[in-house]
C-alpha positions as CSV (number, residue, x, y, z in Angstrom):
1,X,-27.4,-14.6,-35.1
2,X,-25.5,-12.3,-37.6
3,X,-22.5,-13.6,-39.6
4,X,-19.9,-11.5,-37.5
5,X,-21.6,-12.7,-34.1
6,X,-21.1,-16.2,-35.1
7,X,-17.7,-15.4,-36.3
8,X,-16.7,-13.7,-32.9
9,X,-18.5,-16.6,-30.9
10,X,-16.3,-19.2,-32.5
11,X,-13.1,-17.2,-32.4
12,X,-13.6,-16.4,-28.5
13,X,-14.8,-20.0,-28.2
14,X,-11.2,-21.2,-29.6
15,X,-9.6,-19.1,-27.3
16,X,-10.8,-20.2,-24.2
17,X,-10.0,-23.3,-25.4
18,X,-6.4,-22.9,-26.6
19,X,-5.2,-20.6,-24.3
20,X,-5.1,-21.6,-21.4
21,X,-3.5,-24.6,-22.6
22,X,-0.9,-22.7,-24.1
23,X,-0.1,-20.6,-20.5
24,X,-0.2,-24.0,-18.8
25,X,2.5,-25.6,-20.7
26,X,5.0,-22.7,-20.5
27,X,7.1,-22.6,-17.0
28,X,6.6,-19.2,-15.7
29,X,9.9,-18.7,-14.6
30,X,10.8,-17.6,-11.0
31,X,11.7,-13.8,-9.9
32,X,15.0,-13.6,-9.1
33,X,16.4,-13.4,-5.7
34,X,16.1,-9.6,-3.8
35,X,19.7,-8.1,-2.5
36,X,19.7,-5.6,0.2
37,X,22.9,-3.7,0.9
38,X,23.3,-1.6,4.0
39,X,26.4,0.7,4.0
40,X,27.1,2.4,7.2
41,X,29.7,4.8,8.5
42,X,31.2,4.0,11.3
43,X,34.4,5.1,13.8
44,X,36.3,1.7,13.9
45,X,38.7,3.4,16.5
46,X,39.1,2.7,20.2
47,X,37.6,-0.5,19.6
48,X,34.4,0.0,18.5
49,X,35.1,-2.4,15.6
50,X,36.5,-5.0,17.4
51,X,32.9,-4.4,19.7
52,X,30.4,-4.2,16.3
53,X,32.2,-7.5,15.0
54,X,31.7,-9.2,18.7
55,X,27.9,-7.9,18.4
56,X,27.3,-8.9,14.8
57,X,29.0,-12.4,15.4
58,X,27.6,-13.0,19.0
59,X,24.1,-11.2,18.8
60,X,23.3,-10.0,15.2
61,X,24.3,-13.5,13.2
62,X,22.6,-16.1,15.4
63,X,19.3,-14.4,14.8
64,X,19.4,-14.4,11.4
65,X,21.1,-17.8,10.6
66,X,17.6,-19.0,12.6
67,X,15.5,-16.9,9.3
68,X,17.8,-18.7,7.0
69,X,17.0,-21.9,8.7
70,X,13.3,-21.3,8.8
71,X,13.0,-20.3,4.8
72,X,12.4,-16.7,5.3
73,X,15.9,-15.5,3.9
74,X,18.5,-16.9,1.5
75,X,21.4,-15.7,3.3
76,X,22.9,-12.4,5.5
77,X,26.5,-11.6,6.3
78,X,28.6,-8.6,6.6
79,X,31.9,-6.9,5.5
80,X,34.6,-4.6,6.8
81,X,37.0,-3.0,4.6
82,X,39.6,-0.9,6.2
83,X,40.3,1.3,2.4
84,X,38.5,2.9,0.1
85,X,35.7,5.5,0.8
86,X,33.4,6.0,4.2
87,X,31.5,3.0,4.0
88,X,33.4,0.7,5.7
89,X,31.0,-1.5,7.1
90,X,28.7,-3.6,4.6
91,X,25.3,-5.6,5.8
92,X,23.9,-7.7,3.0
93,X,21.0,-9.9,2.9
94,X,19.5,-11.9,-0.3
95,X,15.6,-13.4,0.1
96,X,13.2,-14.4,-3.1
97,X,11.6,-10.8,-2.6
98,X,11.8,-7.3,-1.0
99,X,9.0,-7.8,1.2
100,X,10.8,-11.2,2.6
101,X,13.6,-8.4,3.4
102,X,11.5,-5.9,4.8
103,X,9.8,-8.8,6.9
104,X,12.6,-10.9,8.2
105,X,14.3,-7.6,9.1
106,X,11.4,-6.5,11.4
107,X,11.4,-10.4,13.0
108,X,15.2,-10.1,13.4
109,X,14.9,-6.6,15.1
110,X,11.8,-8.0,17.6
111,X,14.2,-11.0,18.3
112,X,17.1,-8.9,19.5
113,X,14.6,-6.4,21.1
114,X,13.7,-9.3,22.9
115,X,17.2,-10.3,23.9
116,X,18.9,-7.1,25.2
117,X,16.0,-5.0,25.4
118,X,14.6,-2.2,24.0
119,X,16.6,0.4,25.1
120,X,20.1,-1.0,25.2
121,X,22.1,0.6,22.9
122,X,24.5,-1.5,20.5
123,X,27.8,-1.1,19.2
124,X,26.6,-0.3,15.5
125,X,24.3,2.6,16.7
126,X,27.2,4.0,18.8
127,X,29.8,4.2,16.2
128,X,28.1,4.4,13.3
129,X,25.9,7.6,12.6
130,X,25.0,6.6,9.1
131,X,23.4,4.7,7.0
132,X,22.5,4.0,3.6
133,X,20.5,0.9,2.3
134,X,20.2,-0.4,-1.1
135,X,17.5,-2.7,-2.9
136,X,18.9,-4.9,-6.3
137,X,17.2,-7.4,-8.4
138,X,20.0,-10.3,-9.1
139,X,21.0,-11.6,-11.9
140,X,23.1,-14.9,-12.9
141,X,25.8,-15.5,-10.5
142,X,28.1,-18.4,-9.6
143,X,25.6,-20.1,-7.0
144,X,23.3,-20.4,-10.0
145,X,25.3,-22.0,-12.3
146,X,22.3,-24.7,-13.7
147,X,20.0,-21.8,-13.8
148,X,22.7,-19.2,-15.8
149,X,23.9,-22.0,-18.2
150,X,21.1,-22.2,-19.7
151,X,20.7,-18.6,-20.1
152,X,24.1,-17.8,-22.5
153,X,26.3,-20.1,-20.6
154,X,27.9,-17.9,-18.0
């Protein structure tokens, strides 16, 4: 075996022993948590928004407080605002990754499917024509307080 084989051997031989030992003692640390926020644009007149609250409260919510339960998603909820531009009505939902969105928002849509039907239209589709959605990676926030101190103390 030539000089520079031997010296290769041994330096590839230290690395399969040292590195892995180094990878194993640092914490990979965990992605941060996936927000979706759907905007839509809806008519809030003639009660439409009292009937998109009433279906969002009374139809909507108890599906997805079940995903919450069962570990899919972190949490969902929704906003009105009655100022400021077109948008007025706000869906968010955070889960660990965009595909735990994508998928917990297909189980949620079979679930009410299930419940009223396919064909039955709600309150959202009828008074609100559009729609917007909106994928963000987080970052520190008051719920993570433990995690964020120790990244600058915010």
């Amino acid at each position: 075996m030539s000089r520079l084989s031997g010296a290769v051997f041994a330096l590839v031989a230290l690395a399969a022993i040292v590195v892995p030992g180094t990878a194993l003692s640092q914490e990979a640390e965990p992605d941060p948590p996936v927000l979706r926020l759907s905007f839509f644009m809806c008519d809030f007149s003639g009660g439409n928004g009292d009937a998109i609250q009433e279906e969002i409260e009374t139809l909507v919510m108890p599906v997805w407080n079940a995903l919450v339960d069962e570990g899919r998603v972190e949490s969902y909820g929704y906003v009105f605002h009655w100022w400021a531009d077109e948008w007025n009505l706000g869906i968010y939902t955070i889960a660990p990754s965009l595909q735990a969105i994508i998928d917990a928002e297909e189980e949620a849509g079979e679930r009410i499917e299930a419940q009223v039907g396919e064909d039955t239209e709600s309150a959202i589709g009828s008074a609100c024509p559009h729609h917007r959605d909106g994928f963000y990676t987080m970052g520190p926030n008051t719920d993570m307080r433990d995690q964020a101190g120790a990244a600058g103390g915010r």
